[in-house]
Gaussian input, Z-matrix of N, CA and C with variables (Angstrom, degrees):
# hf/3-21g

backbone

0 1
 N
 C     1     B1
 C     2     B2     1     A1
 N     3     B3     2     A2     1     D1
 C     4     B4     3     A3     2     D2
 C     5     B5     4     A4     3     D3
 N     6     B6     5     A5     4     D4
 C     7     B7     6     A6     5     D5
 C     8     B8     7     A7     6     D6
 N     9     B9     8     A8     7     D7
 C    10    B10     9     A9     8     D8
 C    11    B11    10    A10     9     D9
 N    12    B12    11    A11    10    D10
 C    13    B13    12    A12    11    D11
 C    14    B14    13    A13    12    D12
 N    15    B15    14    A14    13    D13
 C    16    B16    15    A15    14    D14
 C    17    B17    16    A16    15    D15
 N    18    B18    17    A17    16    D16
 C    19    B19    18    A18    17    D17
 C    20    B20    19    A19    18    D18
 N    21    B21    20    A20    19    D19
 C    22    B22    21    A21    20    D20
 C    23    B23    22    A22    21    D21
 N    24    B24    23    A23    22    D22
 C    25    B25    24    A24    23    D23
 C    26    B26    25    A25    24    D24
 N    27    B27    26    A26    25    D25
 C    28    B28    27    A27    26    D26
 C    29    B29    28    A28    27    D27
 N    30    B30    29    A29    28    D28
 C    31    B31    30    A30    29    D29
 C    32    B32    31    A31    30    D30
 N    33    B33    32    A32    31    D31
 C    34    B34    33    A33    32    D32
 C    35    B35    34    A34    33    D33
 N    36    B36    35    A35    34    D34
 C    37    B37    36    A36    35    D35
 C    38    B38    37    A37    36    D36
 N    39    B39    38    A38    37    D37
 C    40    B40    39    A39    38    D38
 C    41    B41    40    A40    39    D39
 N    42    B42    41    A41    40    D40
 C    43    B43    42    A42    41    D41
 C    44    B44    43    A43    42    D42
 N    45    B45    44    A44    43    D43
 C    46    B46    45    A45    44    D44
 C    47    B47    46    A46    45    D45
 N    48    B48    47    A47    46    D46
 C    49    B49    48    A48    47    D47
 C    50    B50    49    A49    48    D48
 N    51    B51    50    A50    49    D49
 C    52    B52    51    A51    50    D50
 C    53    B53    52    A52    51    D51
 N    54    B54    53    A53    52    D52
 C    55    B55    54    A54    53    D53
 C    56    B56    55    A55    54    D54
 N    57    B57    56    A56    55    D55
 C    58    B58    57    A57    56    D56
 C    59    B59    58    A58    57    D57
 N    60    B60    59    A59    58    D58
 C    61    B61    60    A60    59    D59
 C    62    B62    61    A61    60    D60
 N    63    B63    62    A62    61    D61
 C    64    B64    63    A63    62    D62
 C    65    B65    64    A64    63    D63
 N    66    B66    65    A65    64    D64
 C    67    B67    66    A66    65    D65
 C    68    B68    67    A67    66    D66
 N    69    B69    68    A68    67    D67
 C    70    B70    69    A69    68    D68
 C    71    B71    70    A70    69    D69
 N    72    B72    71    A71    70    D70
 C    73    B73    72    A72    71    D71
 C    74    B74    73    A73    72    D72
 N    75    B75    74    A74    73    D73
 C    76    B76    75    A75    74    D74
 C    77    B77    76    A76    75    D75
 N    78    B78    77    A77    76    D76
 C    79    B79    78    A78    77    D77
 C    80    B80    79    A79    78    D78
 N    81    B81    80    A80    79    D79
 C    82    B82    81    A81    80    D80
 C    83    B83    82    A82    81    D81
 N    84    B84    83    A83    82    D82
 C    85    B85    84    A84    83    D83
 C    86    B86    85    A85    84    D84
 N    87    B87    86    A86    85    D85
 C    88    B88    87    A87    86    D86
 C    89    B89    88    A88    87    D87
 N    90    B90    89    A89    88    D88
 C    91    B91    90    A90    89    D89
 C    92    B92    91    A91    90    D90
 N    93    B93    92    A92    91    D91
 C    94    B94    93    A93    92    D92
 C    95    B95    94    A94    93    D93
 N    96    B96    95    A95    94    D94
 C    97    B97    96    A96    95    D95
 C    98    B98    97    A97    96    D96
 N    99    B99    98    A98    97    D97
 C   100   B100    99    A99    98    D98
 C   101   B101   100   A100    99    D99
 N   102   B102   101   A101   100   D100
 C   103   B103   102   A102   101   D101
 C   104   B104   103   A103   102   D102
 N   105   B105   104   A104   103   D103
 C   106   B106   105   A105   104   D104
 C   107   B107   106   A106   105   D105
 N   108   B108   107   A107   106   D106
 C   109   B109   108   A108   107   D107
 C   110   B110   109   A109   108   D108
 N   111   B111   110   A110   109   D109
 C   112   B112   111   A111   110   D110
 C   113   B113   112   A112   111   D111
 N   114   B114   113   A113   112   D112
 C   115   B115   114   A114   113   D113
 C   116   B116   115   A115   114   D114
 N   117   B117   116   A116   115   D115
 C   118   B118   117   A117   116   D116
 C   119   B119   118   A118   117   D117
 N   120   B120   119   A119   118   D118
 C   121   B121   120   A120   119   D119
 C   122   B122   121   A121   120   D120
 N   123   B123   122   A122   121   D121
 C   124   B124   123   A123   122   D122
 C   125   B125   124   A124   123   D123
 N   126   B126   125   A125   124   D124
 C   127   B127   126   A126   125   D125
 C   128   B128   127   A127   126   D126
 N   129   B129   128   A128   127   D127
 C   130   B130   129   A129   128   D128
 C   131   B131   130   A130   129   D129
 N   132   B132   131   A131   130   D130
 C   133   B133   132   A132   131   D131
 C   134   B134   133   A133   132   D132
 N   135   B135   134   A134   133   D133
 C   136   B136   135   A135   134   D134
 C   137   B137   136   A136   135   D135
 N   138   B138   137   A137   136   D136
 C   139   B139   138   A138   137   D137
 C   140   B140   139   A139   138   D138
 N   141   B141   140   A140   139   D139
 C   142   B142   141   A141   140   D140
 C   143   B143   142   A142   141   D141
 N   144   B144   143   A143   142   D142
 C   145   B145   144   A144   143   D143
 C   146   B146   145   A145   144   D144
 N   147   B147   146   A146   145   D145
 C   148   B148   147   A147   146   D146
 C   149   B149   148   A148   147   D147
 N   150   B150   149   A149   148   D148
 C   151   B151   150   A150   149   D149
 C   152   B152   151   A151   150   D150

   B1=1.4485
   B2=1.5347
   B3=1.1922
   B4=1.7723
   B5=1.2385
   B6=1.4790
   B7=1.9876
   B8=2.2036
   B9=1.6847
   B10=1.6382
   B11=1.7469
   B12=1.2798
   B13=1.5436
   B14=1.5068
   B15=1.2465
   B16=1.7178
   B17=1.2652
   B18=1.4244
   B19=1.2271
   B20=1.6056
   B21=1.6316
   B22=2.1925
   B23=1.4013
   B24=1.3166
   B25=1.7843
   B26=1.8087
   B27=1.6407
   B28=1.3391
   B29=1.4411
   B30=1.1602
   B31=1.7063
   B32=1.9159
   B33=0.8521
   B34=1.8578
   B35=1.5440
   B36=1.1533
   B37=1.6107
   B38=1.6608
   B39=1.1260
   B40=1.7739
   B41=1.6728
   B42=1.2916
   B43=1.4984
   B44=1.1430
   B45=1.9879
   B46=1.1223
   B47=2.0565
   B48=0.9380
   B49=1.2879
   B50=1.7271
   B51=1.4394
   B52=1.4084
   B53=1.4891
   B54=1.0056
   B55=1.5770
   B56=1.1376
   B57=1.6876
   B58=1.1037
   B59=1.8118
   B60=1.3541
   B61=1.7835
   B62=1.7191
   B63=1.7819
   B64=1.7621
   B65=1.7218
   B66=1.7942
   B67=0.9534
   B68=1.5837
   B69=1.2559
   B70=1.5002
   B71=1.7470
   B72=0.6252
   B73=1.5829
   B74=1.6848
   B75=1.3464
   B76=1.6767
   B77=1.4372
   B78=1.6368
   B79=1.2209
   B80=1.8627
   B81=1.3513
   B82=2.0144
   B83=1.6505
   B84=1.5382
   B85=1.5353
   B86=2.1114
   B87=1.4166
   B88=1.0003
   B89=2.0392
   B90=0.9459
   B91=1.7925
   B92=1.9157
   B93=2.0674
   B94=1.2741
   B95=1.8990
   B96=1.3093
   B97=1.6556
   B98=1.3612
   B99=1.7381
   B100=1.4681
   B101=1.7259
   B102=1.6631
   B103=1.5088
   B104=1.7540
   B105=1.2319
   B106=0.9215
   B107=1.9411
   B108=1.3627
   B109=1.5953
   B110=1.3503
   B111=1.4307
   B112=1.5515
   B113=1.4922
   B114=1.3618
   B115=1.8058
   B116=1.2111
   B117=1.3861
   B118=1.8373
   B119=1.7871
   B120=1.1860
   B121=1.3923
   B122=1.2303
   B123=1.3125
   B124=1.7457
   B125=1.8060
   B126=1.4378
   B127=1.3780
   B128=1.6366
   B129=0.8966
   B130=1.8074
   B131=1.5517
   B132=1.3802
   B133=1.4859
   B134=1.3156
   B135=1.4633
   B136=1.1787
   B137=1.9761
   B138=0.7627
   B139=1.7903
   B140=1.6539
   B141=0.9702
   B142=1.6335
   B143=2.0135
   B144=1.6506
   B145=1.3917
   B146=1.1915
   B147=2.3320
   B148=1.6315
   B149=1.8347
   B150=1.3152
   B151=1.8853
   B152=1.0034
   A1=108.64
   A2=111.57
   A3=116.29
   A4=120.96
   A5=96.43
   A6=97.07
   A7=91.12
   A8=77.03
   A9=85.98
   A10=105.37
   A11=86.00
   A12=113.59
   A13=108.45
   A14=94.74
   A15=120.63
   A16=118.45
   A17=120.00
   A18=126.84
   A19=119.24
   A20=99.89
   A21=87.07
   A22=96.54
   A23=111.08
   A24=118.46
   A25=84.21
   A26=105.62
   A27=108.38
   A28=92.27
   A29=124.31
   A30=159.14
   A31=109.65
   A32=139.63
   A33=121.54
   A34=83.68
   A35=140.19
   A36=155.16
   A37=115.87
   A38=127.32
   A39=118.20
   A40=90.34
   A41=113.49
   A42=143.47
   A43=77.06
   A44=118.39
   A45=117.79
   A46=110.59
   A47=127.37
   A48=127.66
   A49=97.16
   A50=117.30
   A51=132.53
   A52=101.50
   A53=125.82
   A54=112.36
   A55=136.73
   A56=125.73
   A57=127.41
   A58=86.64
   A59=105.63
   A60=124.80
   A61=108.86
   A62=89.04
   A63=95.38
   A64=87.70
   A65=144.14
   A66=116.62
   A67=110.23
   A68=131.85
   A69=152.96
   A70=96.91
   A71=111.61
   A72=126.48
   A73=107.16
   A74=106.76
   A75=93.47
   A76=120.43
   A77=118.76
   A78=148.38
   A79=108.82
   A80=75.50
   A81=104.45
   A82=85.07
   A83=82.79
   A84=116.20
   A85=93.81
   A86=113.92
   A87=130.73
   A88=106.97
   A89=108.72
   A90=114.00
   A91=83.32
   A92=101.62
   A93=86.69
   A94=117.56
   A95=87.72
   A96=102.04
   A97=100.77
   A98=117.18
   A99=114.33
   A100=114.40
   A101=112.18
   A102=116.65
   A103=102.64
   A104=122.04
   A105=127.83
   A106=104.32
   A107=97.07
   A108=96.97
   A109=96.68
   A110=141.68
   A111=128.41
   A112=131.66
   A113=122.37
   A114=118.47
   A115=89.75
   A116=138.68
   A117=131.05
   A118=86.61
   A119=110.88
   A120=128.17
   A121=132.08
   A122=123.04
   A123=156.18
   A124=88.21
   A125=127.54
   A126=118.38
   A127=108.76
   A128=135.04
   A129=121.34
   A130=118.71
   A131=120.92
   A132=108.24
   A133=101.29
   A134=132.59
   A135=137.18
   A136=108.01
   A137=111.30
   A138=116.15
   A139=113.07
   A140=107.81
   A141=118.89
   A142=97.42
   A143=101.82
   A144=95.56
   A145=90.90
   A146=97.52
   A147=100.99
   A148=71.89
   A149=132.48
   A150=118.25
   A151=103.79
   D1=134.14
   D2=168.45
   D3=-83.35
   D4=132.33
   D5=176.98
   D6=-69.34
   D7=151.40
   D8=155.32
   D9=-137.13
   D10=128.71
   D11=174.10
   D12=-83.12
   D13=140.37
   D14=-171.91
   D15=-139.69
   D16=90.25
   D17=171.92
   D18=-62.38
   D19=159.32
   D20=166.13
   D21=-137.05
   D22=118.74
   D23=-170.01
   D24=-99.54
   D25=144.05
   D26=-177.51
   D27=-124.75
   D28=141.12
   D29=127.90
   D30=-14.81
   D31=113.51
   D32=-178.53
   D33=-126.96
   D34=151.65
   D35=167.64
   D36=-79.50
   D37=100.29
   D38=-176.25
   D39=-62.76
   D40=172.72
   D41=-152.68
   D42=-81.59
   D43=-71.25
   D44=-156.98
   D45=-60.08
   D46=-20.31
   D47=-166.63
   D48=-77.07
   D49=-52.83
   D50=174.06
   D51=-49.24
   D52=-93.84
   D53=165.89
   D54=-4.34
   D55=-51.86
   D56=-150.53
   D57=-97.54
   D58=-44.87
   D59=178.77
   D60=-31.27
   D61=-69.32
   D62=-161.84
   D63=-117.23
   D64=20.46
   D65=156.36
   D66=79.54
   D67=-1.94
   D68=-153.74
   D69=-103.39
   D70=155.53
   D71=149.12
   D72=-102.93
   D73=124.06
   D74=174.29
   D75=-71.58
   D76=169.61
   D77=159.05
   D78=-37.56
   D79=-90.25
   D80=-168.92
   D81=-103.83
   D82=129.09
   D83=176.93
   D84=-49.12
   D85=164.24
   D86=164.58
   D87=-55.65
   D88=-41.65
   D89=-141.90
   D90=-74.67
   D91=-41.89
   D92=-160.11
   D93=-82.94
   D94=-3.06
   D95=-175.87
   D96=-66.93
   D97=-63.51
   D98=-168.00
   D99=-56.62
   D100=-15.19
   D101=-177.90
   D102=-82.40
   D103=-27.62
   D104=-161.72
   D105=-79.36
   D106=-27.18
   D107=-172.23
   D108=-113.41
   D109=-7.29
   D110=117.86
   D111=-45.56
   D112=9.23
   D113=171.20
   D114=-105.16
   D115=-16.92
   D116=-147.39
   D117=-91.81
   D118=109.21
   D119=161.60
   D120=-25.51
   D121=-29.28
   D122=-169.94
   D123=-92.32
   D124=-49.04
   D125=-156.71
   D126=-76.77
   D127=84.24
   D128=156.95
   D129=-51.68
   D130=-8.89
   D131=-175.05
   D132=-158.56
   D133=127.96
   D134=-177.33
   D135=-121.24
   D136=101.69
   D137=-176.21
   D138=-107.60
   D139=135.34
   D140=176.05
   D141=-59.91
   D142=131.18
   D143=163.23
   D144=-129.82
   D145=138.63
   D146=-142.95
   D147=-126.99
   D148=-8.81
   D149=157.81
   D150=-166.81

């Protein structure tokens, strides 16, 4: 039987997209958000989503 591998690529929001989205200034800088959902064990891939 073959293993099947299953990655989970995650989505992170740039500042500027959050801003422009909800008009907000963010919280947590961009740099530390995308690090933050790179420690989560489940994530193999963390990518900037820029719209």
């Amino acid at each position: 039987m073959k293993k099947q591998i299953i990655g989970y690529t995650a989505g992170v929001s740039t500042d500027e997209l959050v801003e422009e989205y909800k008009n907000k200034k963010t919280i947590i800088p961009f740099k530390d958000r995308i690090e933050i959902i790179r420690a989560i064990k489940y994530v193999d891939l963390a990518i900037p989503q820029m719209n």
